[in-house]
VMD Tcl script that draws the C-alpha trace (Angstrom):
set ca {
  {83.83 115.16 77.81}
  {84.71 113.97 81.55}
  {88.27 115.12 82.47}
  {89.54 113.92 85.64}
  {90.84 116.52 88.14}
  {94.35 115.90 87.03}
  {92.91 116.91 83.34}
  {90.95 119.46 84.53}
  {93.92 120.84 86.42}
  {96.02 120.93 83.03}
  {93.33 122.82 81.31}
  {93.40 125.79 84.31}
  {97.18 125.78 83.78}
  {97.10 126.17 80.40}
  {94.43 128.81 80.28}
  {95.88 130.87 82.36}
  {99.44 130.67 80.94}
  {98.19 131.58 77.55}
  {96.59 134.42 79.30}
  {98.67 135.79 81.34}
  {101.70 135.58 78.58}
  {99.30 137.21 75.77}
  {98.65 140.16 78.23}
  {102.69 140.22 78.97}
  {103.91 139.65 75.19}
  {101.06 142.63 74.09}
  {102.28 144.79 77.02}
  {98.39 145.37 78.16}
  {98.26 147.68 81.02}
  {95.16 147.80 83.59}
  {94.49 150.82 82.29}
  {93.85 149.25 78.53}
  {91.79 146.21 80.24}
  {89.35 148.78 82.06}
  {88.76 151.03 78.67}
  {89.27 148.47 75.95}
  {86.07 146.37 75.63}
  {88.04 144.36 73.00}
  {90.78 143.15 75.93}
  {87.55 143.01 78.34}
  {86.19 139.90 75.83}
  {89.39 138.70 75.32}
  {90.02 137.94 79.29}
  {86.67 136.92 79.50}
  {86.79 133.42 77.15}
  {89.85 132.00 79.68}
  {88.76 133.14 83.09}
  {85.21 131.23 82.08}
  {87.43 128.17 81.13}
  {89.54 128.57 83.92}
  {86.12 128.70 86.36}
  {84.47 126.06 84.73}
  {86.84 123.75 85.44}
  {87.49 124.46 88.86}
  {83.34 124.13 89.58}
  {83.74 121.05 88.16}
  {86.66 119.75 90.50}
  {86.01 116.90 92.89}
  {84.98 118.49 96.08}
  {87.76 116.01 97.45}
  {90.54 117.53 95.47}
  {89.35 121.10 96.38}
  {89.56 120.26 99.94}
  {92.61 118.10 99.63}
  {94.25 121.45 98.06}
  {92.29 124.14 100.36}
  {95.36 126.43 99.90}
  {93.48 127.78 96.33}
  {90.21 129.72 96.17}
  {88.43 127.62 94.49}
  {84.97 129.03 95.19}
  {86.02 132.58 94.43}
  {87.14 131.37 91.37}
  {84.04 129.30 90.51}
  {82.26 132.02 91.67}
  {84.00 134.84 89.33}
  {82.87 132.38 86.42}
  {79.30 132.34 87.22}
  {79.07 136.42 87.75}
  {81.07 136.99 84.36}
  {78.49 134.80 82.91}
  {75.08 135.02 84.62}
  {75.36 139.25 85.10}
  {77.96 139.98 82.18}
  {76.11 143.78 82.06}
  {77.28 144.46 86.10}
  {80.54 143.14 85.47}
  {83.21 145.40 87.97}
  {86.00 145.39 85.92}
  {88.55 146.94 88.61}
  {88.13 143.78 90.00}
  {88.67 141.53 86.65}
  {91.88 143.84 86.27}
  {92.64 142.79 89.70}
  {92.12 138.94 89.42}
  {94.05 139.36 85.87}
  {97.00 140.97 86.95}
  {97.58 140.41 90.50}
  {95.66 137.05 91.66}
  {96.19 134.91 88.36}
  {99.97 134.95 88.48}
  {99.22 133.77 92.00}
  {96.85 130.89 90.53}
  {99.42 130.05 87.89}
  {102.24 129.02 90.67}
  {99.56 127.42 92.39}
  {98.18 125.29 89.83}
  {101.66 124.39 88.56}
  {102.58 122.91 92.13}
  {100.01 120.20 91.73}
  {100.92 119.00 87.89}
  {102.46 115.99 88.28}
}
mol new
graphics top color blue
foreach p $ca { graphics top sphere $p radius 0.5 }
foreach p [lrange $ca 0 end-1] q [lrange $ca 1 end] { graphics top cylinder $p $q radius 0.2 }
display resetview
């Protein structure tokens, strides 16, 4: 399906507000997320949504909104996916629980 940036932007809201409130409502801790490869899978499904759709942003609306990361974030997607086995995961617990509530307020500011 073809979503339009406005879509697309939805969809990153949404997947990372269901993620970030299952980690808070489940009280997961870094600690869990770095020795729990159950939690490590369970990040894993939303941050590829979240990256897939921001690759897949107009280049227009990523510069028209340069304030976001968008290639880090693309780029996060395609090394959880393309090298799963050297996966850092001080840094996933990172992006999950420092940089994502970032993303969230972000992302919110531009749904209309």
């Amino acid at each position: 399906m073809k979503y339009s940036d406005e879509q697309r932007i939805q969809k990153i809201y949404e997947n990372a507000d269901k993620l970030q409130n299952y980690i808070k409502e489940n009280n997961i801790t870094k600690e869990a997320l770095l020795n729990d490869y159950a939690l490590q899978w369970l990040v894993t499904t939303p941050l590829y949504n979240i990256g897939e759709h921001v690759y897949n942003l107009s280049d227009d609306y990523k510069k028209a909104h340069s304030e976001i990361q968008w290639f880090m974030i693309a780029g996060l997607r395609h090394r959880l996916v393309h090298d799963y086995d050297g996966t850092n995961w001080n840094i996933i617990a990172d992006v999950v629980f420092e940089e994502l509530p970032i993303l969230i307020e972000q992302v919110k500011a531009l749904i209309k």
